[in-house]
Each structure stands twice: as structure tokens, then as C-alpha cells.
PDB file with one MODEL, atoms N, CA, C and O in Angstrom:
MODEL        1
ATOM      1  N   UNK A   1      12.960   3.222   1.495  1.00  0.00           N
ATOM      2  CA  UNK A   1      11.820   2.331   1.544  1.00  0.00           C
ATOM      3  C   UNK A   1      10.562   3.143   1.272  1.00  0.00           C
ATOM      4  O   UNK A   1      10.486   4.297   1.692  1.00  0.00           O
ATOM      5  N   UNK A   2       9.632   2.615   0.625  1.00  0.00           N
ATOM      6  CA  UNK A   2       8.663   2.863   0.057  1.00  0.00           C
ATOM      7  C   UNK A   2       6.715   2.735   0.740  1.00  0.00           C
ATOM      8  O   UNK A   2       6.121   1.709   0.407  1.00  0.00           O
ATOM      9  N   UNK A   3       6.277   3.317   1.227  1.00  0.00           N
ATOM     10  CA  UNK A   3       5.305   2.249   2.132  1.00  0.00           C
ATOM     11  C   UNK A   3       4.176   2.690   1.308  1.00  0.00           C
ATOM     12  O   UNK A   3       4.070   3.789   0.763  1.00  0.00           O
ATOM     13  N   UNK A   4       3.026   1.340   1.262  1.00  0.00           N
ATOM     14  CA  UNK A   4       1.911   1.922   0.540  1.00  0.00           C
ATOM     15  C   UNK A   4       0.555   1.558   1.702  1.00  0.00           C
ATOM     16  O   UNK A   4       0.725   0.444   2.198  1.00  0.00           O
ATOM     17  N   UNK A   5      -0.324   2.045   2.055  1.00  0.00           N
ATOM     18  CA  UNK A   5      -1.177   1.608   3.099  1.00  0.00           C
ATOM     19  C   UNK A   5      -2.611   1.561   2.209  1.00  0.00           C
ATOM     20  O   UNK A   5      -2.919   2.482   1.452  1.00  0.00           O
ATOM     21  N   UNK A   6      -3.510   0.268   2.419  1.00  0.00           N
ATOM     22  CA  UNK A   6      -4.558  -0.661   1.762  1.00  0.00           C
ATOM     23  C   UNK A   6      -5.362  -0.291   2.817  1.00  0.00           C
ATOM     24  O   UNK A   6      -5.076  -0.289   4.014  1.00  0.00           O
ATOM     25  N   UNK A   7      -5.897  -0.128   2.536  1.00  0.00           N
ATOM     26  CA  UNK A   7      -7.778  -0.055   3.203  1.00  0.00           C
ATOM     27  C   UNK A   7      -8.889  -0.741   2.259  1.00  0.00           C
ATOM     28  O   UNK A   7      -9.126  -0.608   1.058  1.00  0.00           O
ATOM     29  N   UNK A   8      -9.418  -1.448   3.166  1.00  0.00           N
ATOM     30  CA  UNK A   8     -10.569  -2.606   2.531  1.00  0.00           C
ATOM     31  C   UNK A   8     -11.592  -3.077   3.410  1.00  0.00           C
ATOM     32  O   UNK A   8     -11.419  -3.110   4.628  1.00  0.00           O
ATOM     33  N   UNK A   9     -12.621  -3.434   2.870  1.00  0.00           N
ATOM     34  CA  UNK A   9     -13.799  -3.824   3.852  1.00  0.00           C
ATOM     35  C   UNK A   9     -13.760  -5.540   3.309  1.00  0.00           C
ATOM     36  O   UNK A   9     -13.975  -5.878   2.145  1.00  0.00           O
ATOM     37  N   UNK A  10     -13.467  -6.397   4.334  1.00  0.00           N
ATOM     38  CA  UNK A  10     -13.494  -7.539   3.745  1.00  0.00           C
ATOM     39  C   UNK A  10     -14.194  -8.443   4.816  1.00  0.00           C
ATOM     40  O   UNK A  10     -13.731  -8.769   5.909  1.00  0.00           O
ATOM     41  N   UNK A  11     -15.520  -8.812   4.223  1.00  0.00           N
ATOM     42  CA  UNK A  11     -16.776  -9.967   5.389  1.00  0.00           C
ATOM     43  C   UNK A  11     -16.982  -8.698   5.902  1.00  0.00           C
ATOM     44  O   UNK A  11     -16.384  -8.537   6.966  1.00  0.00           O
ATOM     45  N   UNK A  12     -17.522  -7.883   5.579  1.00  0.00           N
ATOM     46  CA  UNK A  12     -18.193  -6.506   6.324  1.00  0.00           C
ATOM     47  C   UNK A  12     -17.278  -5.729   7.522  1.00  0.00           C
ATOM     48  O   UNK A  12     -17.773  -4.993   8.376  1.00  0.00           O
ATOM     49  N   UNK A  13     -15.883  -6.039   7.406  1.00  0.00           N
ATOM     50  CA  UNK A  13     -14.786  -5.538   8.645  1.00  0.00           C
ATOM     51  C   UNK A  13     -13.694  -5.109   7.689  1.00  0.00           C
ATOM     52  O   UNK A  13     -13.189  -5.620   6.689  1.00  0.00           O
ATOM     53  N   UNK A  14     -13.464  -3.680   8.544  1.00  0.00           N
ATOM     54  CA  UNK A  14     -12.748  -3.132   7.602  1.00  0.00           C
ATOM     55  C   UNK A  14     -11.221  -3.391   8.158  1.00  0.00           C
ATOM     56  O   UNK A  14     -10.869  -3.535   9.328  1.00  0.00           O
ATOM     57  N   UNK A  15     -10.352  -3.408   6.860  1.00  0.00           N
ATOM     58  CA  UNK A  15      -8.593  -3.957   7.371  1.00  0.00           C
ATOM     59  C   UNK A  15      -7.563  -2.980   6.572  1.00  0.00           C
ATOM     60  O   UNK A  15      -7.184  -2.424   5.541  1.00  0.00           O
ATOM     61  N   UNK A  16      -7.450  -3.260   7.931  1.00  0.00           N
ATOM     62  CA  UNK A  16      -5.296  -1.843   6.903  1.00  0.00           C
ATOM     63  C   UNK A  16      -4.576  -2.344   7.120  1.00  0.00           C
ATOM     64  O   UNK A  16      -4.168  -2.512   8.270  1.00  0.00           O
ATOM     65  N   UNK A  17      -4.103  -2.802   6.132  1.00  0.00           N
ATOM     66  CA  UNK A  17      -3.034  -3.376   5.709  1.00  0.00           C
ATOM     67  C   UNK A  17      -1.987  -2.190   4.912  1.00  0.00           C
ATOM     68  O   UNK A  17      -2.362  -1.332   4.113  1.00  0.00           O
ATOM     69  N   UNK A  18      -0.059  -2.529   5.576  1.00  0.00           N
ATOM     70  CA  UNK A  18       0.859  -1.710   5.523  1.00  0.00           C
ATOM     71  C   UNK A  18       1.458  -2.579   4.468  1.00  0.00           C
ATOM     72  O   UNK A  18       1.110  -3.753   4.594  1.00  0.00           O
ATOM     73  N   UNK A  19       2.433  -2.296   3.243  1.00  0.00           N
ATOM     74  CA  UNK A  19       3.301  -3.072   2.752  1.00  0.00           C
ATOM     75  C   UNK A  19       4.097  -2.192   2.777  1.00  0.00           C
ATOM     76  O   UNK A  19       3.802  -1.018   3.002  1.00  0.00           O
ATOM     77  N   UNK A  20       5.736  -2.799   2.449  1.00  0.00           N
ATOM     78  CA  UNK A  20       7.081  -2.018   2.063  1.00  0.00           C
ATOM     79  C   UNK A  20       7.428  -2.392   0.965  1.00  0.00           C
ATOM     80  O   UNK A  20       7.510  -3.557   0.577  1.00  0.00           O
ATOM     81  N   UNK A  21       7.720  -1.160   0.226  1.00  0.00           N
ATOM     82  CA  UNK A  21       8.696  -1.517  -1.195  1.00  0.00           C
ATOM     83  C   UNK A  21      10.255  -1.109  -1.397  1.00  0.00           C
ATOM     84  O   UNK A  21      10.509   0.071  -1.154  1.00  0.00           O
ATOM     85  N   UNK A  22      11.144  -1.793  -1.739  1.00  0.00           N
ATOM     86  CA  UNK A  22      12.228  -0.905  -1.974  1.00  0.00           C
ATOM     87  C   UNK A  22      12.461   0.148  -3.019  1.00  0.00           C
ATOM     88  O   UNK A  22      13.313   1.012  -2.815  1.00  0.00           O
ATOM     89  N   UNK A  23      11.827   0.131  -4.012  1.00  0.00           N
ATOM     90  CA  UNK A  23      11.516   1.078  -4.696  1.00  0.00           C
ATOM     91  C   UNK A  23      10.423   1.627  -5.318  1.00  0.00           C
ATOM     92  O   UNK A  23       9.336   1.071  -5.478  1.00  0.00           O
ATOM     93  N   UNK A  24      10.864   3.173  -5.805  1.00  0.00           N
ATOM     94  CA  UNK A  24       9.046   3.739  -5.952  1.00  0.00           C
ATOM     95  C   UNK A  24       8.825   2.714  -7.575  1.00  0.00           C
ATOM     96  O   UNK A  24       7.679   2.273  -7.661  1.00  0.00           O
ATOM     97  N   UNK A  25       9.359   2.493  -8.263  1.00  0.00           N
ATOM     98  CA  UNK A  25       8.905   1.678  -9.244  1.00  0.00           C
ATOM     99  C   UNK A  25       7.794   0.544  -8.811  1.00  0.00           C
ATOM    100  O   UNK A  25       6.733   0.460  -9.430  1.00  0.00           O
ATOM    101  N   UNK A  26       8.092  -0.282  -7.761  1.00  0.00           N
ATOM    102  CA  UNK A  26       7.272  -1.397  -7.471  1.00  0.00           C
ATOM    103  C   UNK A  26       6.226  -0.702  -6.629  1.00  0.00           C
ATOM    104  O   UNK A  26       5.032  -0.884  -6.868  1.00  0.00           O
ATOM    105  N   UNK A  27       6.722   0.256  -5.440  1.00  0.00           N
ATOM    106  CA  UNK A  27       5.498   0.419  -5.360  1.00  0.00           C
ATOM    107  C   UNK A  27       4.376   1.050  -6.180  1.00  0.00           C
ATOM    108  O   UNK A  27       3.186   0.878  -5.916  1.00  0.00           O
ATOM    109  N   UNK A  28       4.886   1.884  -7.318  1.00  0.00           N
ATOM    110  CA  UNK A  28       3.737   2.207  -8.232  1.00  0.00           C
ATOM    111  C   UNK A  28       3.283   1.159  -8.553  1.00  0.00           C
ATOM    112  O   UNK A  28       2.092   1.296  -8.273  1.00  0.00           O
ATOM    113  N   UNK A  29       3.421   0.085  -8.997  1.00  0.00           N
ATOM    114  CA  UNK A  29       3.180  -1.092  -9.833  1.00  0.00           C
ATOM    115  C   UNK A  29       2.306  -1.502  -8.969  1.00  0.00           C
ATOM    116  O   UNK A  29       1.246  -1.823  -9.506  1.00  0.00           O
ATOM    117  N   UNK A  30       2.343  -1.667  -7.366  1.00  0.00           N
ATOM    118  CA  UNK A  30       1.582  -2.238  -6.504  1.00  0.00           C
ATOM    119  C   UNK A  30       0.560  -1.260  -6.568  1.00  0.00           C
ATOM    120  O   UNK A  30      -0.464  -1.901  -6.801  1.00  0.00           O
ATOM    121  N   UNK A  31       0.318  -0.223  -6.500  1.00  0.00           N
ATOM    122  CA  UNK A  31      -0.636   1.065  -6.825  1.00  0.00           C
ATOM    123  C   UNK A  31      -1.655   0.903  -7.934  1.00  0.00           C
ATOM    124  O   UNK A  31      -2.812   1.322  -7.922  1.00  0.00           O
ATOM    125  N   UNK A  32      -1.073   0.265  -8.846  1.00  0.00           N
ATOM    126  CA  UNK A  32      -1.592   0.074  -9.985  1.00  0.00           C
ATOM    127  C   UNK A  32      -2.231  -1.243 -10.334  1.00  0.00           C
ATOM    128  O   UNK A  32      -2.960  -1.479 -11.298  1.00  0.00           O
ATOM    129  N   UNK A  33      -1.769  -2.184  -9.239  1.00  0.00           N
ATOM    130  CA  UNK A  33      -2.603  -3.376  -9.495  1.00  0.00           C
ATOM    131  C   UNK A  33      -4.128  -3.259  -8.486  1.00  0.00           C
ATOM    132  O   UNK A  33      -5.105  -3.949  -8.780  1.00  0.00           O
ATOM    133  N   UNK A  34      -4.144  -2.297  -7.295  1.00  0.00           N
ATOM    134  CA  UNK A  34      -4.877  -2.135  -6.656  1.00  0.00           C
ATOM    135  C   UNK A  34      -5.597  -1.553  -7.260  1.00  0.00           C
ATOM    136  O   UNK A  34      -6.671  -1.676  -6.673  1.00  0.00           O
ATOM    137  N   UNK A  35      -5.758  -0.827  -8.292  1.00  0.00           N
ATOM    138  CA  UNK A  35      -6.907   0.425  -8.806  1.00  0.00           C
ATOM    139  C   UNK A  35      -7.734  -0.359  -9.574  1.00  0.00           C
ATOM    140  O   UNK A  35      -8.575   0.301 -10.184  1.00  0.00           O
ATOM    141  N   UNK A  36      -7.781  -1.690  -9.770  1.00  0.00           N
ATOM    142  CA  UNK A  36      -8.831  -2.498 -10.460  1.00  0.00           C
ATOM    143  C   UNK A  36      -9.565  -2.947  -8.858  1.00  0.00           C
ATOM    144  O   UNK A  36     -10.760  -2.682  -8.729  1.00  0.00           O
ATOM    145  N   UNK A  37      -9.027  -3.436  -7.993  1.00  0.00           N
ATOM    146  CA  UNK A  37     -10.246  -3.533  -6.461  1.00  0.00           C
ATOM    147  C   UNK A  37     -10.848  -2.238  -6.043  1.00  0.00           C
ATOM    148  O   UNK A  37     -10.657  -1.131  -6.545  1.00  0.00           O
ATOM    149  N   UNK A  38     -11.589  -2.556  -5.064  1.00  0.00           N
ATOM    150  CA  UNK A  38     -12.848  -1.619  -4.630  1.00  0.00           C
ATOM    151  C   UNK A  38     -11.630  -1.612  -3.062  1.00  0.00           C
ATOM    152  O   UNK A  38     -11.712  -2.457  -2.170  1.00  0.00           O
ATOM    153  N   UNK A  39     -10.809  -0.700  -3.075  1.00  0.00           N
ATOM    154  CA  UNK A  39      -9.835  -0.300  -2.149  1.00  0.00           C
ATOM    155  C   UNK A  39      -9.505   1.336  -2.184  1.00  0.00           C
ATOM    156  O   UNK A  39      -9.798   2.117  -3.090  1.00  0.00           O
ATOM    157  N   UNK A  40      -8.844   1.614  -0.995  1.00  0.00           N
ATOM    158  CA  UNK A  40      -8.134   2.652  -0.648  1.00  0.00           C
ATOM    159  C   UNK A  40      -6.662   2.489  -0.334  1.00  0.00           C
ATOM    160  O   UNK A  40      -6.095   1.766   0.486  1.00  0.00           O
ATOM    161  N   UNK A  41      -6.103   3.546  -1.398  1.00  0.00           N
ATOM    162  CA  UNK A  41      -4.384   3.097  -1.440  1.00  0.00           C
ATOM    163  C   UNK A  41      -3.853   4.365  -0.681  1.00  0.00           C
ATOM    164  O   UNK A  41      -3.996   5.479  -1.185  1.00  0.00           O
ATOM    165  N   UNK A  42      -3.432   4.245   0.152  1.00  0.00           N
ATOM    166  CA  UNK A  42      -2.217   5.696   0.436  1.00  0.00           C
ATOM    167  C   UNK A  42      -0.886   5.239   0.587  1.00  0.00           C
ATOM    168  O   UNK A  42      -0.389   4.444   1.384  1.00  0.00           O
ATOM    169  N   UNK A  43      -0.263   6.108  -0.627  1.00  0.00           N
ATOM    170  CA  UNK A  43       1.190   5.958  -0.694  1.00  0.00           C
ATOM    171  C   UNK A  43       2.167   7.133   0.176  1.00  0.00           C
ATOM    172  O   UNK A  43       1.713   8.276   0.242  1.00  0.00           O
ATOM    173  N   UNK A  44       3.169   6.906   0.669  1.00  0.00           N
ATOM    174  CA  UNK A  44       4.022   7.453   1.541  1.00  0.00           C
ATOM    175  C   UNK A  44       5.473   7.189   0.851  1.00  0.00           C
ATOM    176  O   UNK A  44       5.858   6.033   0.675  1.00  0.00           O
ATOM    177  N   UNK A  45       6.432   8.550   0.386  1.00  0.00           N
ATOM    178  CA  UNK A  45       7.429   8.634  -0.696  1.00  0.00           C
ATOM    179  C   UNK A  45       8.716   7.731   0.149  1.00  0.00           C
ATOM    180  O   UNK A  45       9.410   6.812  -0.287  1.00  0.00           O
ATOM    181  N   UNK A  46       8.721   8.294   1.320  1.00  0.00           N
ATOM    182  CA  UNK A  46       9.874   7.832   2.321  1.00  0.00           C
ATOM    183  C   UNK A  46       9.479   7.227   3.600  1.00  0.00           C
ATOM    184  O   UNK A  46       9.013   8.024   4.415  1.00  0.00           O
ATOM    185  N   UNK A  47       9.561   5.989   3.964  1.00  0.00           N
ATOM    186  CA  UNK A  47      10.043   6.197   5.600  1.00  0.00           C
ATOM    187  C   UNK A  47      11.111   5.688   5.977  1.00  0.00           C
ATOM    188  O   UNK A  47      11.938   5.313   5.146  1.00  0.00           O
ATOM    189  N   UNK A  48      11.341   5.557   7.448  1.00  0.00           N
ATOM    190  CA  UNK A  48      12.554   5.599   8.088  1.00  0.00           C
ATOM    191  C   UNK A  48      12.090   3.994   8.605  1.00  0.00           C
ATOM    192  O   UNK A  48      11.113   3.496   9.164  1.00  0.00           O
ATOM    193  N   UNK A  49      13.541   3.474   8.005  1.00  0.00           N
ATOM    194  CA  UNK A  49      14.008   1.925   8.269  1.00  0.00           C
ATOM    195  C   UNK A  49      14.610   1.771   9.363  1.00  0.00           C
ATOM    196  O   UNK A  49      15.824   1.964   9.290  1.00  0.00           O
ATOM    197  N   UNK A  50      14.142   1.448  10.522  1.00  0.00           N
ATOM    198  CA  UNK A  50      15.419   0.736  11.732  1.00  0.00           C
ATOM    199  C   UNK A  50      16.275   0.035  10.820  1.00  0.00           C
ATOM    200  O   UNK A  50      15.893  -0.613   9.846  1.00  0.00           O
ATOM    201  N   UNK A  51      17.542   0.218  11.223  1.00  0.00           N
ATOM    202  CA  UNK A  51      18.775  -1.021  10.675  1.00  0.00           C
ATOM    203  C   UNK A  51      19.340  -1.872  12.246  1.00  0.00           C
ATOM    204  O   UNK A  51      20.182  -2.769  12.194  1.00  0.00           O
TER     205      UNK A  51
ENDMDL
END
């Protein structure tokens, strides 16, 4: 799993927002749709899934 973490100031309050990807393909893609907003992306290669 793939995690990418969003940082944004939205109505003057700032929000972090976590998503999961199953693969690094999508999450690049999600990386890449963010770089047109006025955001902060941090991507993370691996984390650990409870099953």
C-alpha cells in the first residue's frame, strides 16, 4: 500500500488529509493531479496494512 498525505488551507483552516493507493502507479497519478492545486503532497513508498 501506497500512502500519499495532502496538506491544504481550505476557508482559512488548514486540513490533512491521508489517502491509500494500491499501487505506486496511481499514487503517482494522484501526485500528479495535485501539482496543478496550491497544496502540499507527501508521498510514503510503503506502509503497513492491518489484515
Amino acid at each position: 500500500m501506497y500512502q500519499v498525505v495532502v496538506i491544504e488551507k481550505i476557508f482559512g483552516k488548514i486540513e490533512v488529509n491521508t489517502y491509500g493507493f494500491p499501487t505506486e502507479q496511481q499514487r503517482d497519478l494522484f501526485k500528479e493531479m495535485c501539482e496543478e492545486d496550491d497544496v502540499i503532497v507527501i508521498a510514503k513508498d510503503r506502509i503497513a496494512v492491518a489484515v
